[in-house]
N, C-alpha and C positions, 0 to 999 in steps of 0.2 A: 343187585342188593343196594340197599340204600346208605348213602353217605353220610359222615358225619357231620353234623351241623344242623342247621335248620332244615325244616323239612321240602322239598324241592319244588314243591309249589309256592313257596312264602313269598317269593319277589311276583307274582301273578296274583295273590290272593287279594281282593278288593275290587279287582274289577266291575264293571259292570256289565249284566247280561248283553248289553248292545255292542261294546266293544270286543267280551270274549267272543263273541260272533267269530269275529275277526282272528283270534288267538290260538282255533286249531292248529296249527302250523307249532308254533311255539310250546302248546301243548305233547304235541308228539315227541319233540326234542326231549321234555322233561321226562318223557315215558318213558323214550330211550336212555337217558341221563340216570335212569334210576336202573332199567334193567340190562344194560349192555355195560356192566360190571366184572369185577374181579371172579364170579361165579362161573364168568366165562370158560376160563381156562382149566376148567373141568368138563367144561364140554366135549372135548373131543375125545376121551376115555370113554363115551360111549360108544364110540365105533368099533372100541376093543372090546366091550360088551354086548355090541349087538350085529357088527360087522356093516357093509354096504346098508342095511337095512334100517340100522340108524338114521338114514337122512332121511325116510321115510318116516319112523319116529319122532322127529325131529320134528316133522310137518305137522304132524297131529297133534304134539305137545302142544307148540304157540299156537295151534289153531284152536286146540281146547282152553290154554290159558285167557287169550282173547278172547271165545266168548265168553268166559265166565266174568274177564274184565268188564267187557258192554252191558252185562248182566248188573254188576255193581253199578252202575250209571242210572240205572231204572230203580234199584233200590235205594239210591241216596237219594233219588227223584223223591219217593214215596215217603221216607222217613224225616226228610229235613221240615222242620218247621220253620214261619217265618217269623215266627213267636219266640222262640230260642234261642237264648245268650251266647252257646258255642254250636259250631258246625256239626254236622253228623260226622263218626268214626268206622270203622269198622265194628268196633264194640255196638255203637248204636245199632248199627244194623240188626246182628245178632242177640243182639237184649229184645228188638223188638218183634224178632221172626220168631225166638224162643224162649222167651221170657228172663225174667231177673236170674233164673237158675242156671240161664246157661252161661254169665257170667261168671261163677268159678271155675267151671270147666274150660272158658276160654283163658283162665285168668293160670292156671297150671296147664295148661297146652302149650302157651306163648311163652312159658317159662322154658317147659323142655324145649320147645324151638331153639328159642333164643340161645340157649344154655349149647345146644348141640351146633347151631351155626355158628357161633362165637368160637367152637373147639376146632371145627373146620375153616374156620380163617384162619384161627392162631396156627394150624398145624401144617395150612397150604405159605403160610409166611416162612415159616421155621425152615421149611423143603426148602425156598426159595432161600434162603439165606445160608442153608448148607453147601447151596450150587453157588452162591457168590462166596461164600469165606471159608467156607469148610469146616466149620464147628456144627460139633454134632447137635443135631436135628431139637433131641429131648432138650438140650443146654438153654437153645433159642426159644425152647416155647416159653421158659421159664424169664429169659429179658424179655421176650414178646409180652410178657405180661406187666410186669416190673414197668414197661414204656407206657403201655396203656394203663394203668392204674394214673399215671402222673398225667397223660392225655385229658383222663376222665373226669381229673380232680381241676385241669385247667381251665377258665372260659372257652365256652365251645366259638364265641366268634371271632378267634384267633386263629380258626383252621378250617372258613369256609373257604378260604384263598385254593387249598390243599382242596378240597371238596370240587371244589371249579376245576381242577385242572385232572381230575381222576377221569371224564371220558378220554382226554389227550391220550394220557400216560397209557390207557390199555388196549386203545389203537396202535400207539409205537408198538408195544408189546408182542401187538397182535401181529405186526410187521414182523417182528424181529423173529418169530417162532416161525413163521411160514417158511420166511426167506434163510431158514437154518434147513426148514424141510426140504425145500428145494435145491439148496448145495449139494445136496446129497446125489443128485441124480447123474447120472441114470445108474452106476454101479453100484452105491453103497446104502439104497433103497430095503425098508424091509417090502420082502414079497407073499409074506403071508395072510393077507387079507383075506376075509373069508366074507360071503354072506349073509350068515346069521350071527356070529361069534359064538359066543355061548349059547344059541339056544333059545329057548323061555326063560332060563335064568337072567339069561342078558338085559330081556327087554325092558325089567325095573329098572334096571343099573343106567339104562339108558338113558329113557325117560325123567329118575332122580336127575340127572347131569344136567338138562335141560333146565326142567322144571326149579330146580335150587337157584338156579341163575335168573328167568323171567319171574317166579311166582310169588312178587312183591303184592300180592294184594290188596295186603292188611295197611300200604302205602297210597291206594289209587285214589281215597278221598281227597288225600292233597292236590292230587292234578284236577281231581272233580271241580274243589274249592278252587283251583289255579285261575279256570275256565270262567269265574264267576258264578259255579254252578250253570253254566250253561250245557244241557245231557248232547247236545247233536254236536259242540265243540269237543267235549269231554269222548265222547265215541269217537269220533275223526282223528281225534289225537292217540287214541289207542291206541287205532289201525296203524298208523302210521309209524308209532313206536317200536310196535311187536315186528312191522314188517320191515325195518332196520334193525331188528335181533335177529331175526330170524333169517334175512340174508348175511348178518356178522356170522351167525351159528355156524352156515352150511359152507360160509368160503372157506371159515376157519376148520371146520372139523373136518371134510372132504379133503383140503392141503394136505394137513396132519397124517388124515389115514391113509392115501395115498404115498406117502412118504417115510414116516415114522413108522405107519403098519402096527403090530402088534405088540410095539415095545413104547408106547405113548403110555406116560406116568397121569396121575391122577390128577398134578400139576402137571401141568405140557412145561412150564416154563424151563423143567428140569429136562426137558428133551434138548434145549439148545445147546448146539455144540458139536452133538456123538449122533452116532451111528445107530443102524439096527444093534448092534455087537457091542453096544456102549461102549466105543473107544471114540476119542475126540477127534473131530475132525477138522478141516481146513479152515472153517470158518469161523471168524475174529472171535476167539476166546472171552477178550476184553469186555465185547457188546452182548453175550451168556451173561457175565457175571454183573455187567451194569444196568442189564433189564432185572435178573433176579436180584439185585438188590433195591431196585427202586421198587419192585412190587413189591418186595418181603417189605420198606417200610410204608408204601402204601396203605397195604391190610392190614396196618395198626392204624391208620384210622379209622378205619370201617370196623373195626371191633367193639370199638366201645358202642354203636350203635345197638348193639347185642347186649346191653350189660343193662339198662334200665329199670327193666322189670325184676331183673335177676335183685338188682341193688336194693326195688320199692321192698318186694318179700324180705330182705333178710331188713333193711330199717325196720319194718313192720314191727317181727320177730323181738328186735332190739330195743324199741319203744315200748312195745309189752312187758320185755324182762326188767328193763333199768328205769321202767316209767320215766322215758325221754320223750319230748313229743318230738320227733323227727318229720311230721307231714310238708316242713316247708321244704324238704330237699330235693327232691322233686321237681320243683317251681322253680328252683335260683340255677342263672347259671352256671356256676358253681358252689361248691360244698366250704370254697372259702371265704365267702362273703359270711360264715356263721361268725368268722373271725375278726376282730378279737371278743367282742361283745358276749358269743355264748361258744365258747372252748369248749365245753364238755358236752355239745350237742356237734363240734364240728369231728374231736377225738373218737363219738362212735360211727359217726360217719365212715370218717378215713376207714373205721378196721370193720367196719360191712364191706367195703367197696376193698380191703386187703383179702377179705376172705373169700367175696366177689371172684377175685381173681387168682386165689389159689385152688379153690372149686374148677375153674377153668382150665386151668392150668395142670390139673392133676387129672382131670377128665382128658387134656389133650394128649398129656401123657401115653397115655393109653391109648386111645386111637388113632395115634399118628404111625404107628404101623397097620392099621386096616381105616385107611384112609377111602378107599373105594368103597369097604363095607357103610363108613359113616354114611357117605352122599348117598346111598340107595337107605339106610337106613330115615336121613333128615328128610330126603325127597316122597318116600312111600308113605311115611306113619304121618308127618305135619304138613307136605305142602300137598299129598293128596284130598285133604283134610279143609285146607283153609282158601285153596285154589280151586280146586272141583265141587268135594260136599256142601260145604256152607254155601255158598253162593248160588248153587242149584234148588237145596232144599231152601234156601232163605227167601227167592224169586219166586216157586211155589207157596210159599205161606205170604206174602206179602205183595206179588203181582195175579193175583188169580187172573183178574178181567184179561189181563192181555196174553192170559192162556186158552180163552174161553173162543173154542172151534176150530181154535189151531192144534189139532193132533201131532201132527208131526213135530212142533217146537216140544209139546208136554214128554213126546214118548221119548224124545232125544234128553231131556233134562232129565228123567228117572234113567234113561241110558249112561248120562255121564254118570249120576249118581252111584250107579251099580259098579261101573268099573272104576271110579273112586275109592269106593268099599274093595272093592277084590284086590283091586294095586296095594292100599294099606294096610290090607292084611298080608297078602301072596309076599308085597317084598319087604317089608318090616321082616318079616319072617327068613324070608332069602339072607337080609343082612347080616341079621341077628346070628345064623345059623354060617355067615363066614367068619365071623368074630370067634365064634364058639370052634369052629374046624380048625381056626388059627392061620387063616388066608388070608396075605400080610397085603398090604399095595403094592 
């Protein structure tokens, strides 16, 4: 998931084609930089979802994610002009594969996204911060909010310091959860592992785990732009991103399930410490509650990433009711540079961006006990959506030639297409229907 601050190709942007040459390497790092995030430690809750057969899962996710990523690299080929003031987006893409209409649709797509991964951050913080301090869960989502609202309101280049050091902190993490799983051995192991887990049920539940963590898509222009727009650095760098996730993924979840077995929370980070039998064990208490707290206030950065769109819609809204023109907010980097000059354009700011985050905050409410429904919920309905469909059907309307006699690439692209379509219906529906059963995390 993408960090707060500039976007992760901005210090690479400018190059030139001859030099990004040279800058796959560097490229890859960004790719990991962006997707070997805090989304991680949801990952290994698939193996409680799908059993040994997750790692298998696992392999077909990043291996679907990735191409659809290379896929993007050909599309921004084809859409960038060299006529044009700003670079191509993902929006570009999709404006031009389906016209101006499929801009609203993406434009309330990205909102419920946003809206539902910003709830799943706030509410895998709150877990974390219950495992460091013990205030209940609902309490934190409500300061986890309160923090990021004053975040959101501050200049964002005050906290790319914090943005830099976010791959460090989730590799410690990632240490400290393993080597918690591993104290446990050989006696106080759980041994219930199975190989399927649940089932067909599982296999959404799985795949969302993955896919919410790698399926930054709607990001990859920036590394495209990083490259120089160079397509054969921008691909090289992919590769090499996904396949340092995708061996983060499988160290990390195979530890886990191995170890922790069938009692791995939706946060792992909540596993350090205890047992199959959730009683605490030998190992240093201290380093549990000082990993869960530096995560819980990590993922108050990464939230307000989530809120931008959320904030343009309700200004919008705001501007039309109290005939404010709000379009500069957007643009500055922060909402108090309106200050002192125009008060009464900064006042409705602040209470879009209050409501912002009581919307958030009353949504996490709610879902921070079917925390596992959410991620199959976020992972099936948007990222099956913006990671597999769009970028299949978007390569079909906009690279034909370099489909023309290749069967196999066309039948594999209506391939991914279709089980795109089935994943977003099959498990939005699965989710939906554990929320509704009242099947808690």
């Amino acid at each position: 998931m993408a960090s707060f601050g500039s976007s992760p190709g901005d210090s690479l942007v400018g190059q030139t084609t001859a030099n990004a040459k040279a800058s796959w390497a560097k490229a890859g790092f960004l790719v990991a930089n962006l997707i070997v995030g805090s989304g991680i430690f949801s990952t290994p809750s698939g193996f409680v979802a799908a059993g040994w057969s997750a790692a298998l899962l696992g392999v077909a996710a990043c291996a679907a994610a990735t191409w659809t990523a290379l896929l993007i690299g050909d599309l921004l080929e084809v859409v960038r002009s060299p006529e044009a003031c700003s670079l191509p987006t993902y929006n570009t893409v999709g404006e031009r594969a389906f016209g101006r209409l499929f801009l609203p649709f993406f434009g309330a797509f990205g909102i419920g996204q946003c809206l539902l991964q910003g709830v799943y951050m706030i509410s895998l913080s709150a877990q974390s911060w219950h495992a460091s301090v013990k205030l209940p869960a609902k309490t934190m989502i409500y300061a986890n909010a309160a923090v990021c609202l004053c975040i959101s309101i501050a200049p964002r280049r005050y906290f790319t310091v914090i943005a830099k050091l976010g791959v460090g902190i989730t590799v410690v993490a990632i240490v400290v959860v393993i080597a918690s799983g591993l104290s446990l051995l050989p006696d106080e192991i759980d041994r219930e592992q199975t190989y399927f887990g649940q089932g067909v049920a599982g296999i959404s539940g799985s795949l969302a785990a993955v896919v919410i963590s790698c399926g930054d898509h709607v990001c990859f222009p920036d590394i495209y732009h990083a490259t120089g727009c160079c397509k054969r650095a921008y691909k090289k760098g992919i590769i090499m991103g996904f396949a340092i996730f995708l061996s983060s993924v499988m160290v990390f979840g195979i530890s886990c399930y191995m170890t922790f077995g069938t009692t791995i929370k939706t946060n792992v980070l909540t596993n350090i410490g205890f047992n199959a039998l959730g009683h605490r064990t030998q190992f240093p208490s201290w380093l549990g509650v000082a990993t869960n707290a530096v995560l819980a206030f990590r993922f108050l950065f990464i939230i307000p990433c989530f809120m931008p769109c959320i904030f343009a819609a309700l200004d919008a809204i705001a501007g039309k009711v109290l005939r404010v023109d709000l379009s500069d907010a957007a643009n500055l980097d922060s909402i108090i540079l309106f200050l002192p000059d125009r008060a009464c354009t900064f006042m409705v700011c602040i209470t879009t961006r209050i409501i912002g985050y009581a919307i958030l905050a009353l949504c996490a409410t709610f879902f921070e006990s079917f925390l596992e429904a959410l991620v199959t919920i976020v992972g099936s309905l948007f990222q099956s959506v913006n990671v597999i469909v769009i970028p299949c059907l978007a390569y079909y309307r906009l690279c034909p030639e370099k489909l023309q006699g290749r069967y196999v690439k066309t039948a594999c692209l209506w391939l991914m297409v279709v089980i795109g379509m089935i994943w977003c219906v099959g498990g939005t529906y699965i989710g939906v229907m554990e929320v509704v059963s009242g099947k808690t995390a």
